[in-house]
N, C-alpha and C positions, 0 to 999 in steps of 0.2 A: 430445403432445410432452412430453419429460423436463421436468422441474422444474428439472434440474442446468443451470448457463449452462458447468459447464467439469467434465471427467472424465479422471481421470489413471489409467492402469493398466500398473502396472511400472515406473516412470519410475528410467532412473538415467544418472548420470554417473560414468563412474572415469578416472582422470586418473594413468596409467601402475597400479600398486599399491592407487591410494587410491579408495576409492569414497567420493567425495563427497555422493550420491546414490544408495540402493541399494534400488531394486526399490518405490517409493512410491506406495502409491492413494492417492485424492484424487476428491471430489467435492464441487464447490463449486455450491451451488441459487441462484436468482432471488435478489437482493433480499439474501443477508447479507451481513453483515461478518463474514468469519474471521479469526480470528487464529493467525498460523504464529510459535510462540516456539521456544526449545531456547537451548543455549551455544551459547559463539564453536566456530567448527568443526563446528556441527551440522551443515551444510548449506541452511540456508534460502536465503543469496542465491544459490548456484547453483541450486536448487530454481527461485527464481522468474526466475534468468537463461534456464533450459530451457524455462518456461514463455510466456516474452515470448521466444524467440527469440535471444535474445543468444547461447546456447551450444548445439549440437546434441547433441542426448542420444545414450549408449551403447545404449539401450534404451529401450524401450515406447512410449508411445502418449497424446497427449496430442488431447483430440476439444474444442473449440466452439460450442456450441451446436447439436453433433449433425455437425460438420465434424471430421476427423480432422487437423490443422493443425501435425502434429508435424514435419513438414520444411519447411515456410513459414517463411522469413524473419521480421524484427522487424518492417523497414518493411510488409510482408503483412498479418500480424498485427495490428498497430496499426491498419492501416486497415479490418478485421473490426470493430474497437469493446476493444480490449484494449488499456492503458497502463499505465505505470509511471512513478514516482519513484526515485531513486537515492538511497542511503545520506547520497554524499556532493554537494550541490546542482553542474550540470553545466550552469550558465548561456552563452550565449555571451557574452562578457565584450565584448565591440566595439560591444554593441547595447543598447537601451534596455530598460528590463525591459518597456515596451508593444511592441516590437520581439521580443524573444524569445518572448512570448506569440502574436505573428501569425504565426513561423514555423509553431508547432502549427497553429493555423487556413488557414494555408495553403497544409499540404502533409502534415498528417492525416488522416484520415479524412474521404472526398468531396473534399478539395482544393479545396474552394471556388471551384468551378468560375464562380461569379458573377461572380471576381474578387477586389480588394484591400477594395472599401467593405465590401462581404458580410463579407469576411474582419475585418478590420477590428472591424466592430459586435461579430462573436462574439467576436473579442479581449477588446476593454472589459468585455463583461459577464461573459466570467472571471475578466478583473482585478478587476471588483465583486466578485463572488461572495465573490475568495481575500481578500479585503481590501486590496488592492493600488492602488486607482483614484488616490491621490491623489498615489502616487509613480512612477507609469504612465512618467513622459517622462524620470525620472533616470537614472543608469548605475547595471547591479544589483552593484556596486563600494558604493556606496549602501545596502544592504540587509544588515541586521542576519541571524542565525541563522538566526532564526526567521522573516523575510522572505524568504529565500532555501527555505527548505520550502516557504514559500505559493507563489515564483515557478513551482517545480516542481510543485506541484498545479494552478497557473492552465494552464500550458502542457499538461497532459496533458487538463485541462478543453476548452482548443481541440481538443483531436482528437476529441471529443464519443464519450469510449470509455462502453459496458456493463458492463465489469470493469475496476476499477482497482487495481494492484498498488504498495501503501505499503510504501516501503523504509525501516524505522526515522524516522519523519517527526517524531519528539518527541525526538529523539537532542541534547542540547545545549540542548534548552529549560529558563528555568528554570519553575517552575510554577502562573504565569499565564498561560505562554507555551503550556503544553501543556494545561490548560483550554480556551487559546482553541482549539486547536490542533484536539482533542475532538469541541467543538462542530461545527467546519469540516466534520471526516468526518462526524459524524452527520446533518447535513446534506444532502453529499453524498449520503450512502445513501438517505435519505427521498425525496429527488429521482430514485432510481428506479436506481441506479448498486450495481452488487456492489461489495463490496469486501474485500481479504486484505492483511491489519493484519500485516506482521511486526515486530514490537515487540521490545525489553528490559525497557521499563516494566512490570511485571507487573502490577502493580493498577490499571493504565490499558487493559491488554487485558481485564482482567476484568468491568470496570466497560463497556467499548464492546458486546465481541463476542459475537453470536450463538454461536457457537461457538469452540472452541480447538482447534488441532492444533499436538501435540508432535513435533518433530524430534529426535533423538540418534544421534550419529553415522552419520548420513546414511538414515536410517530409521524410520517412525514410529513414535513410542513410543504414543500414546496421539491421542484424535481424540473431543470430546465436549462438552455445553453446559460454562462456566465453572466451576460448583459441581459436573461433575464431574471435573473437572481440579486442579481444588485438592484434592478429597479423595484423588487418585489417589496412593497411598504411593510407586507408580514412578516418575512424575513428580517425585515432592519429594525423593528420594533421589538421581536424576538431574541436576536442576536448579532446583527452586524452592525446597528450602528450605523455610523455615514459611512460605509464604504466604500462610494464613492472618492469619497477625499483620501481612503487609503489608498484603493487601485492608482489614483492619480499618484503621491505620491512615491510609491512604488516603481511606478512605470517613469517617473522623471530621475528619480534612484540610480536604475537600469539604463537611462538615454546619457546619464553624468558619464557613468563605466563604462562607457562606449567609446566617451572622445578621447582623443588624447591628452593623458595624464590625470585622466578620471581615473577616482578610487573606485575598488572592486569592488 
């Protein structure tokens, strides 16, 4: 059996003139965290709208876990074991944040076919997981930035996916908020979950991901461990900049919050 849990070959989307998506391989293996960066316009979130379903591609071929899935629906799809986060959090606002979590459990993946308690139990332990248990019964009207990212990780957590797709999940935090934030998906991942980090933060993808894959304008630029991404001259020319000098940054950021009496 491949290694690969997801295999994209040709993948594009063009929307009249514009390809937003044009002609993209992609193989994402067991067990990492990738990271999909590029600018605004690159094309990532349509990239991962094709991929979860949301939008039907002009072209090619997207396989799961050895299933060719590229005309399958979203609700399909997700109940394969494939989830997603949104950019911008997409709560149902009428319902408790322990309420919008039990939608995922039950009427995600298996459907929880036991019923509500079943559905229920896996709720809570989402909410545990995302950090969420002790404001479970409020209105998610109630929930700060950075609460509102965990509600949309607990909820994709009920659909009890094998890949899960991070829409800018650190967007807005400030950076204790995206430390904790870190921790959460590393986590996730350890516990046995792929995951594709599409990020802004660049010394936060650097510092996470297994791997990095470059977008620009709608076509990979580049696809390889972190250190080689950062020394990639194409990549910095296109989009990163010195990098370099962030990652350092960053990482002396992180070694302050370490010692004692270092801010978070």
């Amino acid at each position: 059996m491949s290694a690969d849990i997801l295999a994209v070959a040709g993948l594009a989307k063009h929307f009249g003139g514009l390809r937003a998506v044009d002609g993209v391989d992609l193989a994402v293996r067991r067990g990492e965290i990738v990271g999909l960066i590029g600018p605004n316009g690159a094309g990532k979130t349509t990239f991962v709208d094709l991929l979860t379903g949301s939008e039907p591609p002009t072209g090619g071929r997207i396989t799961y876990r050895g299933t060719d899935i590229t005309s399958l629906s979203a609700h399909e799809r997700s109940r394969m074991g494939l989830a997603r986060t949104f950019q911008v959090p997409r709560p149902f606002g009428d319902l408790t944040i322990r309420e919008n979590v039990l939608v995922g459990a039950l009427f995600g993946r298996g459907e929880r076919r036991g019923g509500r308690p079943e559905a229920l139990d896996l709720a809570n332990r989402c909410l545990e997981r995302a950090g969420l248990s002790a404001v479970a019964d409020q209105s998610t009207g109630s929930l700060s930035t950075a609460g509102l990212k965990r509600l949309e990780v607990a909820r994709c957590l009920a659909a009890e996916p094998d890949l899960l797709f991070l829409d800018e999940p650190l967007g807005g935090l400030n950076p204790t908020e995206v430390k904790d934030a870190l921790g959460l998906i590393r986590g996730l991942n350890d516990s046995g979950i792929t995951i594709v980090f599409i990020e802004h933060i660049i010394p936060a993808v650097m510092s996470l991901c297994h791997r990095v894959v470059v977008l620009a304008s709608g076509r990979k630029l580049a696809d390889g461990d972190p250190s080689e991404i950062v020394a990639n001259p194409e990549v910095q020319r296109a989009y990163l900049g010195d990098v370099k000098a962030a990652v350092r940054r960053f990482g002396a950021r992180r070694r302050a919050a370490t010692r004692p009496g270092g801010a978070a």
